[in-house]
N, C-alpha and C positions, 0 to 999 in steps of 0.2 A: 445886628438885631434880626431874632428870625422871624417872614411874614406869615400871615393867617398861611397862607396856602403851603408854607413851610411844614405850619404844624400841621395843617389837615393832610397833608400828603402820609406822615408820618402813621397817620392811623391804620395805612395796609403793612408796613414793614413789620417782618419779623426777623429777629436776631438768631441768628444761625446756630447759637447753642440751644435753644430753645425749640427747633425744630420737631423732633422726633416727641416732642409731649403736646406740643402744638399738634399735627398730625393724628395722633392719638385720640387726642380728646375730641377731632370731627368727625374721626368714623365711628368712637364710639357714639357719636349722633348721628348716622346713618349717610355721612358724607363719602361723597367715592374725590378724590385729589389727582389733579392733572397738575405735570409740571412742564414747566420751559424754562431753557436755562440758554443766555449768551450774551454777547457783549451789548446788544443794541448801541451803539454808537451811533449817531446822528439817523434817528429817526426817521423812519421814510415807508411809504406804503407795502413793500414786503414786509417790512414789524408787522406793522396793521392785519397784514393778511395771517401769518401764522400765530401771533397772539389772539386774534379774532376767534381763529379754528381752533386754538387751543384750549379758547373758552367753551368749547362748546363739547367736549370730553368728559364732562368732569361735573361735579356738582360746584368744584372752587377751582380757583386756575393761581397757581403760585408760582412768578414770573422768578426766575435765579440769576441773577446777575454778576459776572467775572466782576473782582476787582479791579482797580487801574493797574495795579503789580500785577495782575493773572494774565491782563488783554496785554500788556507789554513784554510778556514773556511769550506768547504767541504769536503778536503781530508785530512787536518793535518798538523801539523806544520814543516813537513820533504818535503812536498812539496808549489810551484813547484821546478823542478828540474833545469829546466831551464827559465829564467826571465824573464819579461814581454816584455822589449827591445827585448831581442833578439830571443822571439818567435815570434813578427810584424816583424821583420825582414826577419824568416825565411817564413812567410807567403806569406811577400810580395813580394816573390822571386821566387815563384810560379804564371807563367804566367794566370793560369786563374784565376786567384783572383785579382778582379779590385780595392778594398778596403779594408781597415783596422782600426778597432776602438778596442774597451776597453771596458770595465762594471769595476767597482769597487762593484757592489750591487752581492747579493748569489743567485741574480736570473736575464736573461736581458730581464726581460716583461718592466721595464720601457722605453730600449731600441728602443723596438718590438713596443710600443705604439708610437715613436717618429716618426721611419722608416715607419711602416706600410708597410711592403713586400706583395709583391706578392705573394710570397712564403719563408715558412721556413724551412730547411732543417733540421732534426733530425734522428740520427743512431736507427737502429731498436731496442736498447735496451732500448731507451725512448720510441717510440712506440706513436702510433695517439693521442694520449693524453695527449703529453708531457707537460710539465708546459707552454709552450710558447704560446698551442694551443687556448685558449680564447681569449690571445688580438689579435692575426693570425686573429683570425676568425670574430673576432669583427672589424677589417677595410675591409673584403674582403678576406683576404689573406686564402692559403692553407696550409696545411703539406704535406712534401713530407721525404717519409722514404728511409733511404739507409740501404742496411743489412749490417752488421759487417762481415769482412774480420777473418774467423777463427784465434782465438790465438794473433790476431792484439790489443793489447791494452794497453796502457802506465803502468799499475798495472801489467799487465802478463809478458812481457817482465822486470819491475823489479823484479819478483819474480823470475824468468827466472835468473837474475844478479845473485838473491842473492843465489840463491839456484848454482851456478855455483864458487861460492866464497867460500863454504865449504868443 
């Protein structure tokens, strides 16, 4: 059974075919669209900080999240840690985060061509050149880098686990 906060979560998701008319319709209301896009896997203050900053690009911030098939095709078949459900969840429960989508593909440029952001948001260890920056740049749109919060990162903190476990 799904609870209140199931459904209300539900209210920033958008459906990935739906995209590029979604987008559409906010600039034709004078909307400028910031995106970010990545695994977020367990939660932890560097999310906070580059969604935080992400928010603040944009008149909307629309969070893109790998699937559990996409994050296992890049980091392994032990991840993610936490599911696809319930990291829109924990996304969407975060006030400055106006939206929530998905990618299934190892990369979200098909995404990126759909939205056409204003701005894309990438942590400084992708760096201005990140895989995203050609279709960005090819509608208009910018990069904007956030630096990484020391020691902040889902791989650190598991090693952090593991090595805490022996």
């Amino acid at each position: 059974m799904e609870t209140l906060w199931q459904k209300e979560s539900k209210k920033k998701y958008l459906d990935p075919k739906n995209l590029a008319s979604w987008a559409e319709a906010k600039r034709s209301c004078g909307k400028t669209i910031a995106t970010l896009n990545g695994s977020f896997d367990i939660m932890h203050a560097g999310h906070l900080q580059i969604v935080y900053e992400a928010s603040l690009q944009a008149d909307l911030l629309l969070v893109c999240l790998n699937t559990d098939r996409s994050i296992r095709s890049y980091k392994g078949s032990s991840r993610p840690i936490i599911s696809l459900p319930y990291r829109m969840q924990m996304l969407a429960a975060i006030g400055f985060v106006d939206y929530v989508t998905w990618f299934d593909e190892d990369t979200p440029i098909a995404l990126i061509e759909m939205v056409k952001p204003d701005v894309h948001v990438n942590g400084s260890e992708y760096g201005k050149d990140c895989i995203e920056s050609a279709a960005v740049k090819k509608s208009g749109g910018k990069i904007h880098i956030v630096s990484a919060l020391e020691g902040m990162s889902t791989s650190k903190i598991l090693e952090k686990i593991k090595t805490c476990e022996r």
